[in-house]
C-alpha positions in Angstrom: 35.5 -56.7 -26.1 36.4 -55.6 -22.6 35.2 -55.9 -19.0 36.1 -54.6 -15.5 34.1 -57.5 -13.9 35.9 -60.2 -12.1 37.1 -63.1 -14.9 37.7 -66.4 -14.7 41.4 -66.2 -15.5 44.6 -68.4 -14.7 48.3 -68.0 -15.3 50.8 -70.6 -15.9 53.9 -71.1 -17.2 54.2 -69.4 -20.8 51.0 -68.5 -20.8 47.2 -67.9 -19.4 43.8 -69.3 -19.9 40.0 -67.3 -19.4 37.2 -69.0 -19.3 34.1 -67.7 -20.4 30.8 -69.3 -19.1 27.9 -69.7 -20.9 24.3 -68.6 -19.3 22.6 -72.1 -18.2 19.5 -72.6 -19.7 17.5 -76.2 -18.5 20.8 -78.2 -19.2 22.1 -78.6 -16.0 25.5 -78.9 -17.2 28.0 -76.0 -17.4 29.8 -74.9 -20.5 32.5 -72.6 -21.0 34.6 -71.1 -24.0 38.4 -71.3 -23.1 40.8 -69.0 -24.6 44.5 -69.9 -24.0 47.2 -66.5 -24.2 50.6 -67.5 -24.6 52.9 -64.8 -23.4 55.3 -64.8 -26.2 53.9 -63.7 -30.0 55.4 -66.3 -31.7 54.9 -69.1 -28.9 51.5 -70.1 -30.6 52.5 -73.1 -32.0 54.6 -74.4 -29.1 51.5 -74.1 -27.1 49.5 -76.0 -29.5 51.8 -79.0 -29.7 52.2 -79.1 -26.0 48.3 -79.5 -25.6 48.2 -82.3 -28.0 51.9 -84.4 -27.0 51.0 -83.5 -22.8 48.7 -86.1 -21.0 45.4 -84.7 -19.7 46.9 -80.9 -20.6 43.2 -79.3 -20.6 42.4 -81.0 -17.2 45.3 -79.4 -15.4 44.8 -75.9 -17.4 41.9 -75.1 -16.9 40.5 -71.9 -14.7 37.9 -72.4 -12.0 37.6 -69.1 -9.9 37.2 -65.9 -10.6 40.1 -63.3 -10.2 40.5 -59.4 -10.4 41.5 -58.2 -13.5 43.4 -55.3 -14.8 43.8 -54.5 -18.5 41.3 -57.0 -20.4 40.4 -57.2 -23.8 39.5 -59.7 -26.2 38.8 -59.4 -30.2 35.2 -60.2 -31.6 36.1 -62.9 -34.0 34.2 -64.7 -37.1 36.2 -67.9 -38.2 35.0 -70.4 -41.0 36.8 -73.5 -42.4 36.4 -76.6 -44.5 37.9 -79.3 -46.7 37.6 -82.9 -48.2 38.2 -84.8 -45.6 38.3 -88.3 -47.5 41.7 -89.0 -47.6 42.1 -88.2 -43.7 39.4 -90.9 -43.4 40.6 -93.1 -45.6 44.4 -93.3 -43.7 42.3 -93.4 -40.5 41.2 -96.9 -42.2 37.5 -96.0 -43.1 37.8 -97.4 -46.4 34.3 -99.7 -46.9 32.0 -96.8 -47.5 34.5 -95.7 -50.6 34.3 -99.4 -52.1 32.7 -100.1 -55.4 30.3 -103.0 -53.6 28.6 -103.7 -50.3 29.7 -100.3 -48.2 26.4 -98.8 -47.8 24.2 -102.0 -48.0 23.1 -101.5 -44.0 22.5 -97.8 -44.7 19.9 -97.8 -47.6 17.1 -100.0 -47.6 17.2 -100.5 -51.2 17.9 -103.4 -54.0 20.7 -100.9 -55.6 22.4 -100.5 -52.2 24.8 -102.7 -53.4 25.9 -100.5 -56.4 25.9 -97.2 -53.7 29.3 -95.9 -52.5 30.6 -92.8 -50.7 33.1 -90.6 -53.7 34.4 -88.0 -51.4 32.8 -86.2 -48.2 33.0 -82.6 -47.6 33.3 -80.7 -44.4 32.9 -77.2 -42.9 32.6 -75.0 -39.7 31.7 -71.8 -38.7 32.0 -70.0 -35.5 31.6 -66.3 -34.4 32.0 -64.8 -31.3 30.7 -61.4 -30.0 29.4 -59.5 -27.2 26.6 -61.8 -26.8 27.8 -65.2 -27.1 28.4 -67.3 -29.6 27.2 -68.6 -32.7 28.2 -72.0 -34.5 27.4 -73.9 -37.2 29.2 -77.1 -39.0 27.9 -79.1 -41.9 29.1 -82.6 -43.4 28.5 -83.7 -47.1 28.8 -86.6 -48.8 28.6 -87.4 -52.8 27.4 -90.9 -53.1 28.0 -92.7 -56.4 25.8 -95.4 -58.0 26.4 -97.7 -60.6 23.8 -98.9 -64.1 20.9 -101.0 -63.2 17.9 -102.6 -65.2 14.4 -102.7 -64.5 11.5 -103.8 -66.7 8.2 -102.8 -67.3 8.1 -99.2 -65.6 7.9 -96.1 -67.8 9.4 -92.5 -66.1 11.8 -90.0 -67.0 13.2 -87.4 -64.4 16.4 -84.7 -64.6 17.1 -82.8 -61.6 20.8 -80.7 -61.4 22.0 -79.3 -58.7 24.9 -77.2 -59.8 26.0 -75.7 -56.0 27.3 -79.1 -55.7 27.8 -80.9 -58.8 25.0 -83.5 -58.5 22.8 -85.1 -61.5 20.5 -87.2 -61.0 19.0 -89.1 -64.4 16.5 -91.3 -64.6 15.1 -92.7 -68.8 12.9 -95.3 -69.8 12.3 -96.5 -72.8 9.1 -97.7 -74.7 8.9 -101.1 -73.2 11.7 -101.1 -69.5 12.8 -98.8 -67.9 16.8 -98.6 -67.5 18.5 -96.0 -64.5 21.3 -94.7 -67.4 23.6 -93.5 -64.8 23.5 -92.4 -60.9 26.3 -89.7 -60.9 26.2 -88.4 -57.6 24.0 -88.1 -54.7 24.5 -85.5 -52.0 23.4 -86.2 -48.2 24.0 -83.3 -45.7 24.0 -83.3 -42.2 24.0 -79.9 -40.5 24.6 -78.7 -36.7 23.8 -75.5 -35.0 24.6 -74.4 -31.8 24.1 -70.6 -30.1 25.0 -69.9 -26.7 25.2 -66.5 -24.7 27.3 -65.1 -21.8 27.2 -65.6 -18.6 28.3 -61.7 -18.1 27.5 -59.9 -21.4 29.9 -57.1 -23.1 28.6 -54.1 -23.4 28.7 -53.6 -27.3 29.8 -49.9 -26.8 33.0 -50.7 -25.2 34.3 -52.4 -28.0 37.1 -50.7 -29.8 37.2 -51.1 -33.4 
């Protein structure tokens, strides 16, 4: 993508930084996309570890007026990522909701509550940016495990499988009570979308392949 407008563009040591703003819809706020250039191929991760060791780095590096600009161009980009992220929670010390016991007995208003707990949670994100913005998406999953449980007097039998993500469901009864066999896994989602568009578009046929 290129552009012979006027950018909001700032140099610094090693590197630069563009902003690129996003059109304002009833949100009063302001939101940009920052991209940060080091000057050096290979200086990537240098940079990366500076913004995360350095005090209030994004405050200080961050553009604010636009500049003239001579060769500009920036790739049209599709990025997607996930991974379990129990174990990151569990060293953060979020470790109730993975207990066999009373982790999720404030969550679910339910007798079995008690038997609930989280087996792993899933995470991923997706983000693509072209000439007209951007579009992003990221979605969380957790497999929820139950234990065996008893109740009389009730007569129902369900099977539901979802194979996408491993969950089974089972429900029996008998003749006379009805038992819950086994709760294997139950699978809650939450899912975020976001699309924004330019400020300044890019015209589509200036983009080099």
């Amino acid at each position: 993508m290129t552009s012979k407008k006027k950018q909001v563009i700032s140099a610094f040591d090693g590197f630069k930084v563009l902003g690129l703003p996003y059109k304002q819809g009833e949100d009063k706020r302001r939101f940009s996309m920052y991209f940060f250039l080091p000057d050096a191929k290979d200086s990537l991760p240098a940079l990366v570890e500076k913004m995360g060791s350095e005090s209030r780095f994004l405050d200080h590096h961050l553009p604010h007026q636009k500049v003239e600009i001579g060769d500009f161009r920036i790739p049209r980009f599709k990025i997607s990522f996930g991974f379990a992220t129990s174990k990151v929670q569990k060293e953060l010390g979020v470790v109730l909701p993975f207990s066999d016991g009373d982790g999720l007995t404030e969550m679910v208003d339910s007798r079995v509550a008690s038997n609930l707990y989280v087996s792993s949670i899933f995470h991923k994100s997706f983000i693509e940016v072209n000439e007209e913005g951007t579009e992003a998406a990221a979605a969380s999953a957790a497999v929820i495990l139950g234990a065996s449980l008893n109740f009389d007097k009730i007569d129902f039998v369900a099977d539901q499988r979802r194979h996408d993500w491993n969950c089974d469901v089972r429900w029996a009864c008998s003749q006379s009570s009805c038992r819950l066999i086994n709760v294997r896994e139950i699978l809650t989602i939450r899912l975020t979308f976001c699309k924004g568009a330019w400020d300044g578009k890019f015209d589509s046929l200036e983009t080099k392949e």
